[in-house]
C-alpha positions in Angstrom: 0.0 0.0 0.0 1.1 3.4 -0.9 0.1 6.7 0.0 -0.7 9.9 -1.9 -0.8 13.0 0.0 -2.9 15.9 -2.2 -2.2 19.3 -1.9 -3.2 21.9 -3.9 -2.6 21.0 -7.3 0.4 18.1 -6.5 1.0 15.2 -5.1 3.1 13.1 -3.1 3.9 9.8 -3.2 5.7 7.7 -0.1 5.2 3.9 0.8 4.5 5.0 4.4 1.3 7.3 5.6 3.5 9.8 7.1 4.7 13.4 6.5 8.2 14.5 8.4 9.4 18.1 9.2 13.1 17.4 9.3 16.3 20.1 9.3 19.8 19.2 11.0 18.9 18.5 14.0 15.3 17.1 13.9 13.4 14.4 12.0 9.6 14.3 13.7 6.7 13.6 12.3 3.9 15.8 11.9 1.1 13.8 10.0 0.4 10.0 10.4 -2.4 8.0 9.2 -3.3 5.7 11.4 -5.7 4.0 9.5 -8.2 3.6 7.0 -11.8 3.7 6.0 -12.6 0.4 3.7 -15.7 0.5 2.0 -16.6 -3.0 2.5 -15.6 -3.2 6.8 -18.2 -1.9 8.3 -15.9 -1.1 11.5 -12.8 0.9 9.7 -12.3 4.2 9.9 -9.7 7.3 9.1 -7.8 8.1 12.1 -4.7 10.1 12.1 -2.2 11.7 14.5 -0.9 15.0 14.0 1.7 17.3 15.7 1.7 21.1 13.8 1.1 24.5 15.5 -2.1 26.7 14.3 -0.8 29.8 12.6 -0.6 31.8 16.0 2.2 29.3 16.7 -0.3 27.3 19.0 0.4 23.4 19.5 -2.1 21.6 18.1 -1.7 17.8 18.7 -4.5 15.2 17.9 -3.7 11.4 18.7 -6.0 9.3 17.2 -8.7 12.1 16.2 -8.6 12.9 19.5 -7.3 16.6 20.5 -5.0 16.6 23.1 -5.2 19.6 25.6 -6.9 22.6 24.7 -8.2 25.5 22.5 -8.6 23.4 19.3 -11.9 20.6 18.7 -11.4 17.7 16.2 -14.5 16.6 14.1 -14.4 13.3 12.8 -16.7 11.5 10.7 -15.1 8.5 9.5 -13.5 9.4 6.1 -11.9 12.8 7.1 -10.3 14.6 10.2 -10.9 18.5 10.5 -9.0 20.5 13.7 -10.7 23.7 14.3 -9.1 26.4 16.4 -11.7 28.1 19.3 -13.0 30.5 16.7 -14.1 27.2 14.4 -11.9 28.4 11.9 -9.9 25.6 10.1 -6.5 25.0 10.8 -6.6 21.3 9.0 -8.5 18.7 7.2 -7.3 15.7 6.3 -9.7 13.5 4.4 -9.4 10.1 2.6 -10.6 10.2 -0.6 -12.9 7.9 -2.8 -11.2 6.0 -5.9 -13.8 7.9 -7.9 -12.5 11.7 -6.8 -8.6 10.8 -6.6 -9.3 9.4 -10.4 -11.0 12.5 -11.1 -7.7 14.7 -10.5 -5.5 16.2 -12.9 -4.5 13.8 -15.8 -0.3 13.7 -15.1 -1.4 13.0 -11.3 -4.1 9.9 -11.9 -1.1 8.7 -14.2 1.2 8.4 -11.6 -1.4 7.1 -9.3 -1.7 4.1 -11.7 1.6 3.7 -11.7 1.8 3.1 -7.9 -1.4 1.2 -7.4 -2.5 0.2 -4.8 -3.1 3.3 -2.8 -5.0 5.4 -0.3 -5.3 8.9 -1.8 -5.1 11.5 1.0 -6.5 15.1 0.6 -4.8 17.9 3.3 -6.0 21.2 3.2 -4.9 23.8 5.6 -3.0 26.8 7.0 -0.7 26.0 9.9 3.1 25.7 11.2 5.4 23.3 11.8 9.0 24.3 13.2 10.0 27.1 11.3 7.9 26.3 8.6 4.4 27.5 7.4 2.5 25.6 5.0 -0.6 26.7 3.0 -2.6 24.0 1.3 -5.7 25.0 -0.7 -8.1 24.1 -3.6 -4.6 24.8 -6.4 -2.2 26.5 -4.2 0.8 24.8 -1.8 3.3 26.8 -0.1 6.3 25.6 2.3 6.7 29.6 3.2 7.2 31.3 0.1 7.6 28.4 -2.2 4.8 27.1 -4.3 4.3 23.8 -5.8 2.0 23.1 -8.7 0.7 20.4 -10.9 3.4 18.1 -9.9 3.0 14.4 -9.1 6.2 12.9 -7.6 7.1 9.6 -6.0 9.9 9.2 -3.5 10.0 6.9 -0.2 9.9 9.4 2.4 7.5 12.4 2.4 9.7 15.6 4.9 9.2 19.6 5.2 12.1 21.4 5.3 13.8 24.5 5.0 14.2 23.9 1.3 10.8 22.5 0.6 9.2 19.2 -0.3 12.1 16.2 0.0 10.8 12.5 -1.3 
């Protein structure tokens, strides 16, 4: 199983469901799926952990779509993951999407999804911190600060942040 991680108009991917912030000194993960929703188990779910900071440079850590300590809520509903700050404005959504809507994406990006079938297409959208780093992911746009990353499909074996941008 491989992962694709969607955001804005690329994608990423990595053999692993995680994402890494990583410079010199550090290596830690921000983002891990924890598991899946299956279509036919009537039990599965999407469940990640995550370990960012809200733009404010708030922690925000969520184990198991679960929040842990305060000022943020987590609404889960099986296929996607959505942290809210107190005001209810979105800081990130992770969501699992369908075969049918990861097919639907750009042409160059569903080739490179058949290439590295099987996989679990995940969508991040968001505006938050990590480190040193602020990342913006929207409908098109992705920024790692002030670089942007567009139509690009790209498979690697480890998805990390970093100073320098996406490393696969």
């Amino acid at each position: 199983m491989k992962y694709a991680f969607v955001m804005g108009s690329s994608a990423f991917i990595v053999p692993s469901g995680v994402i890494r912030y990583a410079d010199d000194d550090n290596n830690n993960e921000i983002l891990r799926i924890n598991s899946l929703w299956h279509d036919n188990e009537p039990n599965s779910y999407f469940s990640i952990d995550l370990d960012i900071k809200d733009k404010n440079g708030n922690g925000v850590i969520v184990s198991n779509n679960k929040a842990l300590g305060t000022g943020v809520s987590v609404i889960a509903d099986g296929k996607s993951v959505q942290v809210l700050d107190e005001s209810g404005v979105n800081i990130i959504k992770v969501i699992q999407m369908d075969d049918h809507t990861a097919m639907g994406l750009e042409h160059n990006i569903v080739a490179e999804f058949e290439v590295n079938m099987p996989l679990a297409a995940i969508r991040i959208f968001g505006d938050f911190k990590t480190h040193d780093l602020h990342i913006l992911a929207e409908n098109e746009k992705f920024y790692i600060n002030d670089d942007g990353y567009a139509t690009s499909a790209l498979a690697g074996t480890d998805l990390r942040f970093t100073a320098d941008g996406v490393l696969l």
